[in-house]
N, C-alpha and C positions, 0 to 999 in steps of 0.2 A: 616918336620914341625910338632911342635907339636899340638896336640889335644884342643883348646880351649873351646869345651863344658864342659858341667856341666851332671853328673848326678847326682839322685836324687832317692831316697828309702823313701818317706813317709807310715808308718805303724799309721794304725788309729783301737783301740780294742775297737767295740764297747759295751755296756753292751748286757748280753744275751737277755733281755724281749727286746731291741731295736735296733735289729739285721735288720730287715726289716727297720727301719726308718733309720740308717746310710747307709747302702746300694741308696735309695732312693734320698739323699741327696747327695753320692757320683758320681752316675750315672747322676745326673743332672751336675755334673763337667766338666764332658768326656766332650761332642761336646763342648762349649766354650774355652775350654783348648787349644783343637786339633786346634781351629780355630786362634787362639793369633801366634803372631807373633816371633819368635824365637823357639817354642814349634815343635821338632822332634820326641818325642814318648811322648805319656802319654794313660799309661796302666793302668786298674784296675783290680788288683787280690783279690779271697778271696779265704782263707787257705780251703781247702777241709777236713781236719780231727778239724777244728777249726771256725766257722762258722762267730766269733767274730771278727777276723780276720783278716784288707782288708790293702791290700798292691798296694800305687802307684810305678809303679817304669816309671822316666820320665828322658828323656834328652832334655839339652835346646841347642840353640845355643851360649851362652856366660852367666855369673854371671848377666851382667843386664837384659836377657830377663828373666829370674829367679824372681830377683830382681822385674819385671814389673808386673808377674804372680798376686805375693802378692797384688799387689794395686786393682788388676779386681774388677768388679761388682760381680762376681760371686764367688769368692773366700770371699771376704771381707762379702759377705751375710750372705755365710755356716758356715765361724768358730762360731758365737755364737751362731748355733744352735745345734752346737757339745757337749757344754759344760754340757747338762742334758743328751744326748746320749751315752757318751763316759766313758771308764774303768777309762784310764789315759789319761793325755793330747797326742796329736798326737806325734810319733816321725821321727823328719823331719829329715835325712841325708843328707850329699850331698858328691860326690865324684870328680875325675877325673880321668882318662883313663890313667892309667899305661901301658899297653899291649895289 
């Protein structure tokens, strides 16, 4: 049977002097994410040689628990706080399980 999840690779650079504040805003992400219903991993990384850096990598249980992420309280709050933080806009991936 094949694999109906989703993942997902969001990369968010934030600018250097604003390094601490997108960090701050991301970490406030984590528990509410973990808590949403369809939400099977949601990790945050940040590049150890690149501080600017921070990589979600998440797997959902199907494209509409994904799809449901976007509408949160908590999601919907963060993106315009990104937009004086941030290098570029965030880049959202999303995948499926070949292997």
């Amino acid at each position: 049977m094949a694999d109906k999840s989703l993942r997902v690779v969001a990369r968010i650079t934030a600018k250097p002097d604003k390094v601490s504040e997108v960090r701050s805003i991301l970490l406030g992400l984590v528990a509410p994410t973990r808590a949403e219903e369809g939400c099977v991993v949601y990790e945050l990384l940040q590049n150890r040689a690149d501080p600017t850096d921070f990589t979600f990598v998440e797997e959902w249980a199907s494209d509409a628990t994904f799809e449901r992420h976007h509408t949160t309280e908590h999601i919907r709050s963060a993106f315009p706080k990104f937009q004086a933080l941030v290098a570029v806009p965030p880049d959202i991936r999303t995948y499926s399980l070949v292997s």
